[in-house]
N, C-alpha and C positions, 0 to 999 in steps of 0.2 A: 468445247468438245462434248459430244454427247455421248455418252456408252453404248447406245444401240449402231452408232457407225463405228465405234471400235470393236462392237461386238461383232461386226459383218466385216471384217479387216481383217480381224483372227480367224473367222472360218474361212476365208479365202487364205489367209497364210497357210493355214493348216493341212486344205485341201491341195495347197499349191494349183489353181483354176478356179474361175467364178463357173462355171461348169458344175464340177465335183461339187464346188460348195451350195451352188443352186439345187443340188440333187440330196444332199444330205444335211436339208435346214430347208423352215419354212417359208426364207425369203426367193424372190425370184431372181434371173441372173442381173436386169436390167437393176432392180432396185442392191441390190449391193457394191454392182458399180459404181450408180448412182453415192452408194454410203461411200464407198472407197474414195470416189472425185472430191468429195467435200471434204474426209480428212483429211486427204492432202494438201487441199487449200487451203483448211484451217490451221496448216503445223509450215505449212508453206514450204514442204519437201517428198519429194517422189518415193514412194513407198515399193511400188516393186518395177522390178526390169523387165519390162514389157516386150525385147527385143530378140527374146529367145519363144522357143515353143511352148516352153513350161514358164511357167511363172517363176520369179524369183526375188526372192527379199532386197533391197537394196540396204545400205549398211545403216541407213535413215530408219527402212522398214523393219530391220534386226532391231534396233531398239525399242521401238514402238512396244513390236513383240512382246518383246520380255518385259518391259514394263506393263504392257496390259497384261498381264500373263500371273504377275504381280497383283495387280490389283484386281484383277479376276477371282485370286486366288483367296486374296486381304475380304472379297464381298459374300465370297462363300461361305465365310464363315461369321458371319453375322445372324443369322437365324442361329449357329450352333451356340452362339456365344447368349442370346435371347434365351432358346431352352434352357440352359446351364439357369438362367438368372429369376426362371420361373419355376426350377425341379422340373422340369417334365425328365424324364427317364428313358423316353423312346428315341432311338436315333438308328444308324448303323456304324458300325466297326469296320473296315476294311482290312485284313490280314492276308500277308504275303507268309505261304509257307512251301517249301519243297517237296517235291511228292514224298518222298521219302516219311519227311520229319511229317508232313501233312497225315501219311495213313499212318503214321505210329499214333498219333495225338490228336489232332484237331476231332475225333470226335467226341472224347473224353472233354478238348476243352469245350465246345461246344454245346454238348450237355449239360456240365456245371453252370457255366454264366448263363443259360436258359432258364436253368432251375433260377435263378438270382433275378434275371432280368427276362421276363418273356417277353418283353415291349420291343425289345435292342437285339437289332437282327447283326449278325456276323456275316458279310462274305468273303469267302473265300477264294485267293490268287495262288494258283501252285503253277510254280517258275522254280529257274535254277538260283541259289542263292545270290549270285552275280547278281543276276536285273533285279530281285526282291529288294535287295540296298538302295540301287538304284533309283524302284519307284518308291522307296522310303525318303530318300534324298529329296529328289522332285514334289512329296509331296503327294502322290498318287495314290497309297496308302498309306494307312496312316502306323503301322505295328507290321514288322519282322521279327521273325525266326528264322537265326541263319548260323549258319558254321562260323565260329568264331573263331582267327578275331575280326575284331570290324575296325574299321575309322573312327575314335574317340574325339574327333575333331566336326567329325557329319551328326553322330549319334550319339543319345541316351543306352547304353546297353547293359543290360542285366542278364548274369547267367542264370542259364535255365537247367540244362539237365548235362550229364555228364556221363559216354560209354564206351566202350573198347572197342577195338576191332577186331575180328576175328576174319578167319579162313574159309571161303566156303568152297566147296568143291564134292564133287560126284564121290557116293562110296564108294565103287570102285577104282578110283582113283590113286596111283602108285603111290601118293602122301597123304593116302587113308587114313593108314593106322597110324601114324604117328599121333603122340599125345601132346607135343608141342610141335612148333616149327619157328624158322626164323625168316626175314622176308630175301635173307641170300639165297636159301634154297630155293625162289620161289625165280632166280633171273632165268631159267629154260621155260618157264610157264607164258602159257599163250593170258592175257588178262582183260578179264570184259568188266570198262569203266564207267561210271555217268558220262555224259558228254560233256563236252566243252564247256557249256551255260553253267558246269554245277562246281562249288568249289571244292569237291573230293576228288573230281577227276585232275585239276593240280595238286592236290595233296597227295594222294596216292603217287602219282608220278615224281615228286620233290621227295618221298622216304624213298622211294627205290632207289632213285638216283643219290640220295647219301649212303645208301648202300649200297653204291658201284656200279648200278646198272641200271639201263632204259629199262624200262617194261614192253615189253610186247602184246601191243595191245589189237586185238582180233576181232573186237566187237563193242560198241558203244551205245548206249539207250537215255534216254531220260525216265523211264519208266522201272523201278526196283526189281518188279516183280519180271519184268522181259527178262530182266538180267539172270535171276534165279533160274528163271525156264532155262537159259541158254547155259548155266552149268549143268542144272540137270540133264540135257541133254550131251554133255559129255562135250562143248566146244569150248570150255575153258572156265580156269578159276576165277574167282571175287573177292576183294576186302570189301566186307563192311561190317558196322557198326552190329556188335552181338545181338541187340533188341531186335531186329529184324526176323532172325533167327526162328524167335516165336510168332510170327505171323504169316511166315512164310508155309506154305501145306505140303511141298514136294520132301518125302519119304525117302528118295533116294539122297537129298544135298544134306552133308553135313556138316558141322564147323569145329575148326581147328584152333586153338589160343595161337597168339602170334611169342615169341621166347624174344624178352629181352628189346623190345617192341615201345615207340615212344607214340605210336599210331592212336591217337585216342580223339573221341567225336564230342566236340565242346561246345554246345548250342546255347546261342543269346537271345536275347528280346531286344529288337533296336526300335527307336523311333527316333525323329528328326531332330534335333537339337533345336533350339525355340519356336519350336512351332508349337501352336494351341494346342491342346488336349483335352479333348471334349469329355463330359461328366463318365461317358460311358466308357471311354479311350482309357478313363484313369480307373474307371470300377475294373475292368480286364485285365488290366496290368496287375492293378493289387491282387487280384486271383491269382495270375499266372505267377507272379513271385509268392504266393503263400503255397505252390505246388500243384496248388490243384488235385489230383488224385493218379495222379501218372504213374507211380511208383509201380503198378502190378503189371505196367506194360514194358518195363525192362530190370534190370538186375544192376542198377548204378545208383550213385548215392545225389539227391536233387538240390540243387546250389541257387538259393534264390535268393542273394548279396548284391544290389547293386554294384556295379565294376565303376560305373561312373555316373553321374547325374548333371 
């Protein structure tokens, strides 16, 4: 078997059509068929179901997959494993972070490990904590910060930082002036949440509901700052985490302590459970567990114990 016919086997899986794949890769349609016809006869099994419109894996093709998928994955990293054994220091990072946790941080940490490493670029993935795990799982990145907790059985995870939640809502608002509140007073309140992707839009909804009631949710965003706008304009309240608080610029939203409130924002560092760790993957880590410099961007105390290894 040659890897350049499994390498044109994967882009046709991928694309589901030698079409799509002829269009985004440099081989032609003819010749990846051509690559296609040969593995089949060299594994001596029918690779996709030719009988529908779309292309489709056949249960032969499904393993193929995943094993090339596998060893695709085992060859990528063979130059990283090279660098590591020559010092070199240049690479990239890959980091999955939430918008949220993304604009509190990522450019404090970003700064720091520049300062340290100006060779070793960082990019940046902002997703809802869900799929971040996710393409931490697969592989696709290589370092999460996500709402904790996670899978101790997928993941490496070390706590990062730890904050409250607080009340936000318009000053004029009829639960204005109170100096505390509790999240029962809050079941008549219309509630603008993350959306679905993010895991505080479950968390939020799982406290109300042990405290007796649905939430009435009005308006949903992946974006923090939409959310702020849409209190500030008077179409409903928001939990979230107090650090926000300070980065937010709307004059009329204010924030309320929650009374008696088990509501608190527990953020981890995961990465994959045996998977490599490139030189750089582990200079980052050691930064982000020694703090980093985060402290002046919220008012909580910074926990950097690994939970599990």
């Amino acid at each position: 078997m040659e890897l350049r016919d499994l390498k044109s086997f994967m882009e046709v899986a991928l694309h589901k059509s030698f079409t799509n794949a002829a269009a985004n890769s440099y081989l032609t349609q003819p010749s990846l068929s051509k690559a296609v016809k040969k593995l089949e006869e060299e594994l001596r099994v029918e690779l996709f179901d030719r009988s529908t419109r779309h292309l489709r894996l056949t249960d032969a093709g499904q393993i193929v997959f995943q094993q090339g998928q596998k060893a695709f994955a085992a060859l990528s990293e063979l130059n990283i494993l090279l660098d590591d054994l020559r010092d070199i220091t240049t690479g990239e990072v890959k980091i999955g972070i939430p918008p949220l946790i993304g604009t509190l941080f990522f450019p404090e940490i970003a700064r720091s490990f520049q300062e340290r490493y100006p060779k070793v670029s960082l990019e940046l993935v902002e997703l809802g904590a869900k799929l971040i795990e996710k393409l931490v799982e697969e592989g696709e990145i290589d370092l999460g910060i996500v709402v904790l907790p996670a899978s101790e059985t997928k993941f490496n995870i070390y706590s990062f930082i730890e904050d409250e939640f607080v009340l936000f809502l318009h000053e004029e608002h009829r639960l204005a002036r109170h100096s505390d509140i509790t999240l029962t007073e809050l079941k008549e309140e219309k509630f603008i949440l993350f959306s679905e992707d993010f895991t505080l839009h479950d968390y939020i909804i799982q406290a109300c509901e042990k405290e007796g009631f649905t939430p009435d949710i009005s308006y949903q965003s992946s974006q923090w700052d939409l959310i702020i706008e849409l209190v500030s304009s008077k179409l409903g309240i928001t939990l979230l985490p107090k650090s926000i608080y300070h980065k937010q610029t709307n004059e009329n939203v204010k924030v309320i302590p929650l009374k008696n409130s088990n509501l608190h924002w527990k953020l981890g560092i995961i990465t994959k459970k045996d998977a490599y760790h490139s030189f750089a993957l582990k200079e980052l880590l050691k930064m982000l567990n020694e703090g980093v410099s985060l402290e002046k961007y919220m008012n909580c105390d910074m926990k950097n114990e690994p939970l599990t290894d």
